[in-house]
KEBA-977601 format. One line per field, with one value per atom (N, C-alpha, C, CB): residue in one letter; atom name; y, x, z. Coordinates in Angstrom, 1 decimal, decimal comma, padded with zeros to 4 digits. Glycine has a CB too. Example, Ala and Ser with C-alpha at 12.3 -4.5 7.8 and 13.67 -1.06 7.14 Angstrom:
// KEBA-977601
residuo c(a | a | a | a | s | s | s | s)
atomo c(N | CA | C | CB | N | CA | C | CB)
py c(-005,7 | -004,5 | -003,3 | -004,5 | -002,2 | -001,1 | 000,0 | -000,6)
px c(013,2 | 012,3 | 013,2 | 011,3 | 012,8 | 013,7 | 012,9 | 014,1)
pz c(007,8 | 007,8 | 007,8 | 009,0 | 007,1 | 007,1 | 007,9 | 005,7)
***
This chain:
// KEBA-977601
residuo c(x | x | x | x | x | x | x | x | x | x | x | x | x | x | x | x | x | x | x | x | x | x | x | x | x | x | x | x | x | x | x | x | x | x | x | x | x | x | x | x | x | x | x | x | x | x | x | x | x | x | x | x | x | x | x | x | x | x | x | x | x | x | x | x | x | x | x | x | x | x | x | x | x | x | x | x | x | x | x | x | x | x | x | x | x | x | x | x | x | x | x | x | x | x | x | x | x | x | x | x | x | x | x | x | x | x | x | x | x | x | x | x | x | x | x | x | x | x | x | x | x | x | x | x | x | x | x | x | x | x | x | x | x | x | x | x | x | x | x | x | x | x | x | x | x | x | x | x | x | x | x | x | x | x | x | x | x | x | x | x | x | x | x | x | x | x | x | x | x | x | x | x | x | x | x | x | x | x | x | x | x | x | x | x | x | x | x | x | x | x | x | x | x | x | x | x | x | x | x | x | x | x | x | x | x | x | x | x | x | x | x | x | x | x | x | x | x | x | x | x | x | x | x | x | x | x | x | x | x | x | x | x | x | x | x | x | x | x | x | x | x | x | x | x | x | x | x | x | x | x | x | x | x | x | x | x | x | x | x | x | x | x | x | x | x | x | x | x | x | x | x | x | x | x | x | x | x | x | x | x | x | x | x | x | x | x | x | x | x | x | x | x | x | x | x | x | x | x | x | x | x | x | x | x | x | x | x | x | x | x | x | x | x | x | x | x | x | x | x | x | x | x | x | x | x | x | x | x | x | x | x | x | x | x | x | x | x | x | x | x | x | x | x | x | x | x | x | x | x | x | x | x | x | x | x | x | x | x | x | x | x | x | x | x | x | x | x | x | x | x | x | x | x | x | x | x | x | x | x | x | x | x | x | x | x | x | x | x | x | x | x | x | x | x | x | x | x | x | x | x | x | x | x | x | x | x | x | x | x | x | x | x | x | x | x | x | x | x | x | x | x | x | x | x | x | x | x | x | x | x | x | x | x | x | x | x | x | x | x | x | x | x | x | x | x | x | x | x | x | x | x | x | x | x | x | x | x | x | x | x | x | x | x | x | x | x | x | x | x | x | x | x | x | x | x | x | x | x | x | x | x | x | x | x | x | x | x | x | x | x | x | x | x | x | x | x | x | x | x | x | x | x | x | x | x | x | x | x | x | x | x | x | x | x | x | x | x | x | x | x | x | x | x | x | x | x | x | x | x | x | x | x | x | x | x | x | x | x | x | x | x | x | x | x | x | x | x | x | x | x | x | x | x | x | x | x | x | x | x | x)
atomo c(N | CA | C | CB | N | CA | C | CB | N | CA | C | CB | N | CA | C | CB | N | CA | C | CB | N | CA | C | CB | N | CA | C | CB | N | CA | C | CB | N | CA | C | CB | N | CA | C | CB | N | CA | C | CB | N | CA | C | CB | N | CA | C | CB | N | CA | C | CB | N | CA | C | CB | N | CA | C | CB | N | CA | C | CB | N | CA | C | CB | N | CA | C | CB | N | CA | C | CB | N | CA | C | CB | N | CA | C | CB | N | CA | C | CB | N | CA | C | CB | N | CA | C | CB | N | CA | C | CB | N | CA | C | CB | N | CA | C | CB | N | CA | C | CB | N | CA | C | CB | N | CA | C | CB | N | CA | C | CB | N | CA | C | CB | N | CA | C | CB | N | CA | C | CB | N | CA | C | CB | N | CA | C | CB | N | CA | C | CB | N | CA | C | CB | N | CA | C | CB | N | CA | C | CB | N | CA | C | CB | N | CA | C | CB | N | CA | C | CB | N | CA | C | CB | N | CA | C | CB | N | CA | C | CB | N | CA | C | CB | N | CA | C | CB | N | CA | C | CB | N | CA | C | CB | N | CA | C | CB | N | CA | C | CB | N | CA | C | CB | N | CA | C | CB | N | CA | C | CB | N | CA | C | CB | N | CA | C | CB | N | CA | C | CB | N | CA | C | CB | N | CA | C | CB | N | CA | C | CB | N | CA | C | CB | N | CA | C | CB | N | CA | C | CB | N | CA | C | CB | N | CA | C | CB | N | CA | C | CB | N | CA | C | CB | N | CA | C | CB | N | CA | C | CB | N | CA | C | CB | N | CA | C | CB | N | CA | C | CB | N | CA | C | CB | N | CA | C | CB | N | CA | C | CB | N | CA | C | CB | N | CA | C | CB | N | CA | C | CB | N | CA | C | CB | N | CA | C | CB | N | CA | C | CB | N | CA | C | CB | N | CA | C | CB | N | CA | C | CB | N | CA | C | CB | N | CA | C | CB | N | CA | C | CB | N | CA | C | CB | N | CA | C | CB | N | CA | C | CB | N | CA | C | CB | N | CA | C | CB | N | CA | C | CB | N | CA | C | CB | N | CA | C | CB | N | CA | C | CB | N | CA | C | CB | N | CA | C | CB | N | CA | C | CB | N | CA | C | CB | N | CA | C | CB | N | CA | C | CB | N | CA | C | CB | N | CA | C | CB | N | CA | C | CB | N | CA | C | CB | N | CA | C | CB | N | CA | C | CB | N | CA | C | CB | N | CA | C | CB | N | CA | C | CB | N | CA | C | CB | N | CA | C | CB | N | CA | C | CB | N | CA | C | CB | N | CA | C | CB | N | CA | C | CB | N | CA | C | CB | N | CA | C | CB | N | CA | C | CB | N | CA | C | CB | N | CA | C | CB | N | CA | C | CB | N | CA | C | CB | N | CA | C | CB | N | CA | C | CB | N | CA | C | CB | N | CA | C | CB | N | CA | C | CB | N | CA | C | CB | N | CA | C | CB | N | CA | C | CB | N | CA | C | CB | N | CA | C | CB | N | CA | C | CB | N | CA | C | CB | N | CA | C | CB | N | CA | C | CB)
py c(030,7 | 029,6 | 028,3 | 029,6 | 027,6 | 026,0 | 025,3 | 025,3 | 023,9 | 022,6 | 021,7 | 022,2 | 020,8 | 019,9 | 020,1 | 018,6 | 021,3 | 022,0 | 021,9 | 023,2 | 021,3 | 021,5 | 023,0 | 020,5 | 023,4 | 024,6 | 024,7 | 025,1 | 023,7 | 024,5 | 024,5 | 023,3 | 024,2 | 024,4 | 025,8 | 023,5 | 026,8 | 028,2 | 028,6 | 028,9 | 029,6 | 029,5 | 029,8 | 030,8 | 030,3 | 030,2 | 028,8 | 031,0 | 028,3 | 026,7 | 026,0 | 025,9 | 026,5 | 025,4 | 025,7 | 025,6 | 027,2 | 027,9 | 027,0 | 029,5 | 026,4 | 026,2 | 024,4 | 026,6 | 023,9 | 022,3 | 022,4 | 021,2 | 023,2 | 023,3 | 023,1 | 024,2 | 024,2 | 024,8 | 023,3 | 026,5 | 022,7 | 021,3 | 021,0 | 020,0 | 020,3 | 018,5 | 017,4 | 018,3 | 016,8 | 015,3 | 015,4 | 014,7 | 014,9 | 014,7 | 016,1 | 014,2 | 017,1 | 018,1 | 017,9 | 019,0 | 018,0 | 017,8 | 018,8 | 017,2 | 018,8 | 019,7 | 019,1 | 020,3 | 019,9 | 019,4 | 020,5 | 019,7 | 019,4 | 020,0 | 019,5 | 018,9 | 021,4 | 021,0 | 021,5 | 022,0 | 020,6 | 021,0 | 022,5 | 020,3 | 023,0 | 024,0 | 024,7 | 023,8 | 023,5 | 024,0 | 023,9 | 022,8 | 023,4 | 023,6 | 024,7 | 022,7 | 025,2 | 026,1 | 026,3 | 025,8 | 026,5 | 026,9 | 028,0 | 027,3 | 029,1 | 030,4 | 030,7 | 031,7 | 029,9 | 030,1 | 028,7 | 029,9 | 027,8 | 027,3 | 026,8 | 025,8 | 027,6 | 027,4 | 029,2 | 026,2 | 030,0 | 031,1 | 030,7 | 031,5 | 029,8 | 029,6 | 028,9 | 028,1 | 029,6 | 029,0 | 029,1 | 029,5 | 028,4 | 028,7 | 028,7 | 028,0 | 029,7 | 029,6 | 029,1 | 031,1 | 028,0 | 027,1 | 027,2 | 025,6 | 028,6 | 028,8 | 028,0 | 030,8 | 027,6 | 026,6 | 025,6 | 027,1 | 025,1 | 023,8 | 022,7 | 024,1 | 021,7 | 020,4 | 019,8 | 018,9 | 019,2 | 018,4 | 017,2 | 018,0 | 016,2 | 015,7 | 015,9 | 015,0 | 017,0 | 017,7 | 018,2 | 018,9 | 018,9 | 019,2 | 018,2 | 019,2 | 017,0 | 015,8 | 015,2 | 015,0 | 014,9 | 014,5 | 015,3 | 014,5 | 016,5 | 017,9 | 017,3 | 019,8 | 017,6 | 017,7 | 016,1 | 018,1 | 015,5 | 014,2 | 013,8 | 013,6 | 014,4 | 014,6 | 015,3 | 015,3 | 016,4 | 016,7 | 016,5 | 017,6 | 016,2 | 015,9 | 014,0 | 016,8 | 014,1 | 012,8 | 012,4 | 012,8 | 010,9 | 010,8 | 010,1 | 010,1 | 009,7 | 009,7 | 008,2 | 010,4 | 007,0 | 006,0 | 005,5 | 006,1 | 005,8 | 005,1 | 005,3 | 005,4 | 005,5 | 005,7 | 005,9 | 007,5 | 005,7 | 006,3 | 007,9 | 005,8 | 007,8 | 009,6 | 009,9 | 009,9 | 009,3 | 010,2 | 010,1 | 009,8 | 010,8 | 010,5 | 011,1 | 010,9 | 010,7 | 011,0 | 011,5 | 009,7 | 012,7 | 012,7 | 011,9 | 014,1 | 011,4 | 010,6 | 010,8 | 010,3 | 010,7 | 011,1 | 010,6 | 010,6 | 011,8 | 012,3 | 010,8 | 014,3 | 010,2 | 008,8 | 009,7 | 007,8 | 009,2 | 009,3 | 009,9 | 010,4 | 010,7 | 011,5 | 010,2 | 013,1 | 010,4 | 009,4 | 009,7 | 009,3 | 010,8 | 010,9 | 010,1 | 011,7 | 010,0 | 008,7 | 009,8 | 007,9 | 009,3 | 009,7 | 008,3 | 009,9 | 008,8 | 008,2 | 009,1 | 008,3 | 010,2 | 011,0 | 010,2 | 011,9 | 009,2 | 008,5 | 007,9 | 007,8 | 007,0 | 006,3 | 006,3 | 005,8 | 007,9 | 008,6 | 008,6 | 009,7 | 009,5 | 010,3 | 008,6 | 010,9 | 007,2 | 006,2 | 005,6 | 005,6 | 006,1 | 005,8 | 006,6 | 005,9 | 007,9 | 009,3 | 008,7 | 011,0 | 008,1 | 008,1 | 007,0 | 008,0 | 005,6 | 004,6 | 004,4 | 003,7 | 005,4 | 005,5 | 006,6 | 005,2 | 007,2 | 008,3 | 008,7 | 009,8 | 007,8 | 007,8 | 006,4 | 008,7 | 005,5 | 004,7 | 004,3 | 004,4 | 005,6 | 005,4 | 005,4 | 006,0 | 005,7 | 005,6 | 004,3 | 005,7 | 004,3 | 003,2 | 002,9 | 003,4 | 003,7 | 003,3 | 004,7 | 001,9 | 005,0 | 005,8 | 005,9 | 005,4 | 006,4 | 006,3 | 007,8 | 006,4 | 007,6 | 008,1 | 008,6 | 007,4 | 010,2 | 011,4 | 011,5 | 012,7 | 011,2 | 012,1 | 013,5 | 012,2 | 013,9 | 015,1 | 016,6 | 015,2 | 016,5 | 017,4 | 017,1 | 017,5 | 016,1 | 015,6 | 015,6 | 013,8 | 015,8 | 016,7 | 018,0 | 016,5 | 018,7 | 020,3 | 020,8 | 020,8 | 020,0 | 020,3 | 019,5 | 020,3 | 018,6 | 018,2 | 019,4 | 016,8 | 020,1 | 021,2 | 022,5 | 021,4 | 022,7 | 024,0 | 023,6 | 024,3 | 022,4 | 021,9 | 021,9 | 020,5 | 021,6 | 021,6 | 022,5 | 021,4 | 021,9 | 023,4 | 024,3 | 022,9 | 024,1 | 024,8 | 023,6 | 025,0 | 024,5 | 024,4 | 024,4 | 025,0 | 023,8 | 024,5 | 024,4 | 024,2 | 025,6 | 025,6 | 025,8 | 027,0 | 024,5 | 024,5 | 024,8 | 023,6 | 024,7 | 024,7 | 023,7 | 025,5 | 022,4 | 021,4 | 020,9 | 021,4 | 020,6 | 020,5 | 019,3 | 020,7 | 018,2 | 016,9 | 017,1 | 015,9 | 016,6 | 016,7 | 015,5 | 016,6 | 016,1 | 015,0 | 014,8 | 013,7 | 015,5 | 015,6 | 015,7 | 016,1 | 016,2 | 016,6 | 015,7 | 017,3 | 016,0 | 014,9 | 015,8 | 013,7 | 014,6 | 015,3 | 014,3 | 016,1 | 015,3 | 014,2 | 014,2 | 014,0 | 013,5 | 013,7 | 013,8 | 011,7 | 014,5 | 014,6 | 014,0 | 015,5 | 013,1 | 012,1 | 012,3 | 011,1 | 011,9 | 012,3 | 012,0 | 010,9 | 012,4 | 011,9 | 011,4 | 013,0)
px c(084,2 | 085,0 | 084,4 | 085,2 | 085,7 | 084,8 | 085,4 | 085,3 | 085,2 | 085,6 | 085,9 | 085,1 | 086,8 | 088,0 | 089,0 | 087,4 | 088,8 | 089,7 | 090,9 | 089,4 | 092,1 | 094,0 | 094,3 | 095,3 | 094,9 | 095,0 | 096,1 | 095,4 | 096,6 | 097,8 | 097,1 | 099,6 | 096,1 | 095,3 | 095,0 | 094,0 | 095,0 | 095,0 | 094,1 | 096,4 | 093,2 | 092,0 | 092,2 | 090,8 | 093,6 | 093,6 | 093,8 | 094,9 | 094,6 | 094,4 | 093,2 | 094,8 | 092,1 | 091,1 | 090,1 | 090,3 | 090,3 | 089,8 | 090,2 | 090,3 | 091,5 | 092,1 | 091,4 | 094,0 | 091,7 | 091,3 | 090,1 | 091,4 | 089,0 | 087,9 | 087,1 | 087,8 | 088,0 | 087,8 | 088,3 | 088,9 | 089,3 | 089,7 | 088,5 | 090,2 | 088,8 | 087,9 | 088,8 | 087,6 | 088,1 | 088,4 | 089,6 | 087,2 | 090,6 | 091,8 | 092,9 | 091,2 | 092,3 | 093,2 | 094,2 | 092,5 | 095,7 | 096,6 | 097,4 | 097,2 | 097,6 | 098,5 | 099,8 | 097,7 | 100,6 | 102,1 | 102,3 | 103,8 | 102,7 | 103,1 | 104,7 | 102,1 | 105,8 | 107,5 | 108,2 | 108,4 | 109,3 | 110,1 | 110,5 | 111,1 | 111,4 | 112,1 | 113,1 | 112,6 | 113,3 | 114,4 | 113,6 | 115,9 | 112,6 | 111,5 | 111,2 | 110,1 | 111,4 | 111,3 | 109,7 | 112,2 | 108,8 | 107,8 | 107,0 | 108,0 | 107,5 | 106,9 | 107,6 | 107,4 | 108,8 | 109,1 | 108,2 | 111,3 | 107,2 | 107,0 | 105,3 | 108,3 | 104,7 | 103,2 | 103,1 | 102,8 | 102,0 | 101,2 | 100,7 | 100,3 | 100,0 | 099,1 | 100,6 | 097,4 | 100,8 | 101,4 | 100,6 | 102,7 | 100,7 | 100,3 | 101,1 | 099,6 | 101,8 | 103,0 | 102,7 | 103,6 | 103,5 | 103,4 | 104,6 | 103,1 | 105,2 | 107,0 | 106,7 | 107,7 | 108,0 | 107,7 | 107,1 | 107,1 | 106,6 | 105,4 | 106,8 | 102,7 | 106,7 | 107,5 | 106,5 | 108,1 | 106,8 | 106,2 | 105,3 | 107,2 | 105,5 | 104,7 | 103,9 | 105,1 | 104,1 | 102,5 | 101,9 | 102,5 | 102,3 | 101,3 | 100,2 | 102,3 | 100,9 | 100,5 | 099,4 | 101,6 | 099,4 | 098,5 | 097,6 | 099,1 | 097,8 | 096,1 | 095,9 | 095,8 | 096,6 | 095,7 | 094,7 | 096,8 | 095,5 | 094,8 | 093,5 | 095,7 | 093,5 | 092,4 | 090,8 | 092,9 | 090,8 | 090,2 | 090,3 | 090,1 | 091,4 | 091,2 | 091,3 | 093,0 | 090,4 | 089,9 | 091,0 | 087,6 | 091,6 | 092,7 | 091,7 | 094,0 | 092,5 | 091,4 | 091,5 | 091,8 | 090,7 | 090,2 | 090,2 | 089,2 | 090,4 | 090,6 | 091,9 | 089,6 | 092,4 | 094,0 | 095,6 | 093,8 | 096,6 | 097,7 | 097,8 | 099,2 | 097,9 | 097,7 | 098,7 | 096,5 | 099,3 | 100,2 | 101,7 | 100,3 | 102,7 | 104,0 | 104,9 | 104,1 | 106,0 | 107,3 | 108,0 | 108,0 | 109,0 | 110,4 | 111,4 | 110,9 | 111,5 | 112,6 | 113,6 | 112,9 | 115,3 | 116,2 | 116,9 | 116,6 | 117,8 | 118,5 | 119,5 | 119,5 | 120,0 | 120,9 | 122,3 | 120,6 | 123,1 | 124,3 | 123,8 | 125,4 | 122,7 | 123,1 | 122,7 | 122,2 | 123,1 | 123,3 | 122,7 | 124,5 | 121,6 | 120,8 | 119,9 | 120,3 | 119,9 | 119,2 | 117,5 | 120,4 | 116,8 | 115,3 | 114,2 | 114,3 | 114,9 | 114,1 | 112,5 | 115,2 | 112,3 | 110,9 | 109,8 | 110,9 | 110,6 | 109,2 | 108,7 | 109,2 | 109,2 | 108,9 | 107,7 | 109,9 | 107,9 | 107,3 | 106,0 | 107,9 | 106,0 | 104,7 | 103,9 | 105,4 | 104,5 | 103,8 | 102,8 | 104,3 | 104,1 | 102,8 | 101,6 | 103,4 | 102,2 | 100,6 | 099,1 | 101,4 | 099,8 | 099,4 | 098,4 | 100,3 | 099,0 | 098,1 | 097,0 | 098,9 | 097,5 | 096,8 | 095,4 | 097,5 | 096,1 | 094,7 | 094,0 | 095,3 | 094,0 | 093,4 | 093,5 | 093,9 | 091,5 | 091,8 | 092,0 | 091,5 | 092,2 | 092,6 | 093,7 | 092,2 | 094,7 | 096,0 | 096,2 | 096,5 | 097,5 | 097,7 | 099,4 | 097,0 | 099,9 | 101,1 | 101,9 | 100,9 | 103,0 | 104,0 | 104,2 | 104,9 | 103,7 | 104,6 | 105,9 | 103,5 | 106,5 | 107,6 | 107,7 | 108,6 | 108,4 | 108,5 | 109,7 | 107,9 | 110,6 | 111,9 | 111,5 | 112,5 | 113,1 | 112,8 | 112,4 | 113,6 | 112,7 | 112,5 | 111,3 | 113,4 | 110,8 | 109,2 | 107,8 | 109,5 | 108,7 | 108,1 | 107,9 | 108,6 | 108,7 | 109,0 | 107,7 | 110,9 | 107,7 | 106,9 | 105,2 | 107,8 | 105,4 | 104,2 | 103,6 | 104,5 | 104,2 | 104,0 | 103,6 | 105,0 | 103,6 | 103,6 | 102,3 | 104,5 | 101,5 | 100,4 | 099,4 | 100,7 | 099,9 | 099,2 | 098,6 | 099,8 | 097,5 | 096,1 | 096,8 | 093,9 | 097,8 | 098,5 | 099,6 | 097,3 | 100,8 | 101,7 | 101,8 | 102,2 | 101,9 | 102,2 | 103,7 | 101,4 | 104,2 | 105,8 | 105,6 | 106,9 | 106,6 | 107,0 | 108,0 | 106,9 | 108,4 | 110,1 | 111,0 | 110,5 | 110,6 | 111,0 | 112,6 | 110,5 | 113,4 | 114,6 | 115,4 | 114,9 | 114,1 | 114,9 | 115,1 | 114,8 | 115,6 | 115,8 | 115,2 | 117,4 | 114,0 | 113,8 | 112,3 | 115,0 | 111,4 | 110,7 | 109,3 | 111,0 | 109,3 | 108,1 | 107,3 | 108,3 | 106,1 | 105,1 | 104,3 | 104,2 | 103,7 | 102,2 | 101,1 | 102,4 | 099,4 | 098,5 | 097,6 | 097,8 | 096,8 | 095,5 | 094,5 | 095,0 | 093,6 | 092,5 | 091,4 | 092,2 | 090,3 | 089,3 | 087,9 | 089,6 | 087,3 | 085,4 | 085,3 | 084,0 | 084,3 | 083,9 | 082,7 | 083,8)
pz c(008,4 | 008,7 | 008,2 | 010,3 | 008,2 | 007,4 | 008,4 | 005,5 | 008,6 | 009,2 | 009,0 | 009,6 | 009,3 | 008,9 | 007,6 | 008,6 | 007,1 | 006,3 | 006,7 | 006,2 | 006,8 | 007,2 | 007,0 | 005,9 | 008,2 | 008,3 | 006,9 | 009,9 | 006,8 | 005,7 | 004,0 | 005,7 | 004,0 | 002,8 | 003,0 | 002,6 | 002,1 | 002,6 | 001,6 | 002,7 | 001,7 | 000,9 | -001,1 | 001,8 | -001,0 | -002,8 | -002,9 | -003,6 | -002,4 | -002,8 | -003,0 | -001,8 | -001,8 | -001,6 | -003,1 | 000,2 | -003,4 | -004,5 | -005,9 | -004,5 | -005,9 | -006,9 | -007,1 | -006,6 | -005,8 | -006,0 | -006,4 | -004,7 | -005,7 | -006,1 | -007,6 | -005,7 | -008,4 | -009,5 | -010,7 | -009,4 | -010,1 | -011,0 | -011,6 | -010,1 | -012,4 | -013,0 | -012,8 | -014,9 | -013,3 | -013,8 | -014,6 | -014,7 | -014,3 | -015,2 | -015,5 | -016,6 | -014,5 | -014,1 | -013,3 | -013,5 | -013,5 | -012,8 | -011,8 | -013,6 | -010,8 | -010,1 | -009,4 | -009,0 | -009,5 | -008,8 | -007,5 | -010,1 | -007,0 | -005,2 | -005,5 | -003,2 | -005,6 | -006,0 | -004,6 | -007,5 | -004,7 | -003,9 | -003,9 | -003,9 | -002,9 | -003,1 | -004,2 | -002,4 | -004,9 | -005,8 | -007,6 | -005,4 | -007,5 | -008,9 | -008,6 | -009,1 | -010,6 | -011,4 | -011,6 | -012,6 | -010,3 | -010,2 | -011,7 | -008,9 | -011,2 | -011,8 | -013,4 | -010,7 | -013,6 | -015,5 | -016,0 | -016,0 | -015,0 | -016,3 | -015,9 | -016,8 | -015,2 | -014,8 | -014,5 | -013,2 | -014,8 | -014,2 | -013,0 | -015,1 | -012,6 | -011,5 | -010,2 | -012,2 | -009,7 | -008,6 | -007,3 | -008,5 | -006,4 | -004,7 | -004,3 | -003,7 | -003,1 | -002,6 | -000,9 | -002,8 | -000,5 | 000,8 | 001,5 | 000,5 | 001,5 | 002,2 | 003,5 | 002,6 | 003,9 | 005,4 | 005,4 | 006,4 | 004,2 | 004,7 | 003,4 | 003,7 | 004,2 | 003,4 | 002,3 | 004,6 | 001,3 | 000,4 | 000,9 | -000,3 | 002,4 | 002,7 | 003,6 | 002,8 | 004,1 | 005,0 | 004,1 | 006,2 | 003,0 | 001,5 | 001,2 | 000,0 | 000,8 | 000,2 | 001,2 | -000,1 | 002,4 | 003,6 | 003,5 | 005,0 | 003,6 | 003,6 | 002,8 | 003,3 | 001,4 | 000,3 | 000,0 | -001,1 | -000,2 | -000,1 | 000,7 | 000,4 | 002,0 | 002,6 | 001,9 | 003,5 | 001,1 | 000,3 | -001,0 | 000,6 | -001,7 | -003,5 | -003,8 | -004,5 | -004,2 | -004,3 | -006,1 | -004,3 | -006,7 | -007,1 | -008,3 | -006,2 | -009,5 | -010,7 | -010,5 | -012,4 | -010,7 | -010,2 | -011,3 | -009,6 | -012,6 | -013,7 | -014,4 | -014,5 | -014,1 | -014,9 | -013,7 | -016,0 | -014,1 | -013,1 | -012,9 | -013,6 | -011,4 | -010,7 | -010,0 | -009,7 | -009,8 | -009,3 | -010,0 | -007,7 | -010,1 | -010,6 | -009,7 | -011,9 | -010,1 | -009,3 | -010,3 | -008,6 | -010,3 | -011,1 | -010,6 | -011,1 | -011,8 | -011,9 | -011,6 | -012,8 | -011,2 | -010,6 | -012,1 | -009,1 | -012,1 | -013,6 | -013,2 | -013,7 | -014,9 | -015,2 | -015,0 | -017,1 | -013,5 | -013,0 | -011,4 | -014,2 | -011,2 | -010,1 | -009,0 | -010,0 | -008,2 | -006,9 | -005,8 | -006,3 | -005,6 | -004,6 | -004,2 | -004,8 | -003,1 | -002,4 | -002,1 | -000,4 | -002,7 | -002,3 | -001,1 | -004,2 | -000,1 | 001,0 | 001,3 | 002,4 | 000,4 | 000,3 | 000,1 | -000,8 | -001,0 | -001,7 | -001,2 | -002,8 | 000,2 | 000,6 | 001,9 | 000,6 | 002,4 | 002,8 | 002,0 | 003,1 | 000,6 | -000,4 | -000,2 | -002,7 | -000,1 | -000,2 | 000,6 | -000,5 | 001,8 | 003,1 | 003,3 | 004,6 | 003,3 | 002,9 | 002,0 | 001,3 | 000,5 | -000,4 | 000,5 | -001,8 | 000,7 | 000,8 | 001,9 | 000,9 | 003,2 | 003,7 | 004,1 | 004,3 | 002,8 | 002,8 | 001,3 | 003,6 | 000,3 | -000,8 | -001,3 | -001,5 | -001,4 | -002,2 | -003,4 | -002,0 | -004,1 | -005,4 | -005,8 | -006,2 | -005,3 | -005,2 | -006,0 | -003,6 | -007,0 | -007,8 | -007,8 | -009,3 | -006,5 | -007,0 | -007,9 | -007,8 | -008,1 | -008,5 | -009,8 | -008,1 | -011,1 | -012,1 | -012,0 | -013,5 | -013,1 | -013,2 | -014,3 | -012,8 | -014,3 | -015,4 | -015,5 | -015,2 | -016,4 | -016,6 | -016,0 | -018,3 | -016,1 | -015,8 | -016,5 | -015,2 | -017,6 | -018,6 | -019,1 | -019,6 | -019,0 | -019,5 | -018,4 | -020,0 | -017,0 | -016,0 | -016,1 | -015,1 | -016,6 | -016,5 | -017,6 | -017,1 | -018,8 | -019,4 | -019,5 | -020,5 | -018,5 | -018,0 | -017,0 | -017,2 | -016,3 | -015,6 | -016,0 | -015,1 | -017,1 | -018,0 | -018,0 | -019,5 | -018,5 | -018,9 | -017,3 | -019,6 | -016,1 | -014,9 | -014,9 | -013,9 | -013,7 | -013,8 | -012,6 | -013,1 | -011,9 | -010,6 | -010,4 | -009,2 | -009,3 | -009,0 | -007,7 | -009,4 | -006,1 | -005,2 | -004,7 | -004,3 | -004,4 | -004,3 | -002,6 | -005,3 | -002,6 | -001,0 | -000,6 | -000,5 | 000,9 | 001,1 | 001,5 | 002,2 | 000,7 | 000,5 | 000,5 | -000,4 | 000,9 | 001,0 | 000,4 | 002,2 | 000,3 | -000,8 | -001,3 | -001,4 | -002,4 | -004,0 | -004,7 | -004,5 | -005,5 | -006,4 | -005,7 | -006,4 | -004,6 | -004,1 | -004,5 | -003,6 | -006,0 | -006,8 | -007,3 | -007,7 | -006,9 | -007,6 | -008,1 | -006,6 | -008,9 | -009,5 | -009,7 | -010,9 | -008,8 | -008,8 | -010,0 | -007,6 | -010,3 | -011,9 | -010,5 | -013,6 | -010,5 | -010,0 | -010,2 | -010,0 | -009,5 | -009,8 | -009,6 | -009,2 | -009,6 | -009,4 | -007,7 | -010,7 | -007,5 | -006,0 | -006,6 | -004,6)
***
């Protein structure tokens, strides 16, 4: 057994953040990301939402301190979904990593294939739309 570990970090995960570097990226997707056609390495987090993901994790993965880390997908030009998520991922973000720099933003097809490239995936059961981020990993 370990200590102050978030129970919802589950030990392939903790295996996976571990195993990162410097400038290794991972995405925590909603429910409805095409997880498994476009990454091998997935963790599966059924029942857990995208912003209890993001709080554990953040607790243990320290954010890259020299460049922008985190991103958002973008919401496709016409669709009208209101993402009140983000505003959530921001409060998580600010209050529990000081490297946190703020949001950049991935189309969405230029996310999908930003993902193929990620060192892991964790698929959650996320129900927003448009919920997916992805962080760069940083030195401690």
């Amino acid at each position: 057994m370990l200590k102050n570990i978030p129970s919802i970090i589950s030990p392939e995960l903790l295996k996976i953040i571990d195993e990162m570097g410097h400038g290794d990226e991972i995405i925590i997707a909603d429910g409805n990301f095409p997880c498994a056609s476009l990454n091998e390495r997935v963790v599966r987090l059924d029942g857990h939402g995208c912003p209890e993901v993001l709080e554990a994790l953040l607790r243990l993965f320290p954010l890259d301190p020299y460049q922008q880390n985190a991103f958002l997908m973008e919401v496709m030009p016409g669709d009208s979904v209101a993402t009140p998520i983000w505003d959530t991922y921001r409060g998580i973000a600010q209050s529990g990593e000081g490297n946190f720099k703020g949001f950049g933003f991935i189309e969405r097809f230029a996310f999908y294939e930003r993902t193929k490239k990620a060192y892991a995936v964790i698929a959650t059961s996320e129900k927003a739309l448009y919920a997916n981020i992805l962080l760069k990993k940083g030195v401690i």
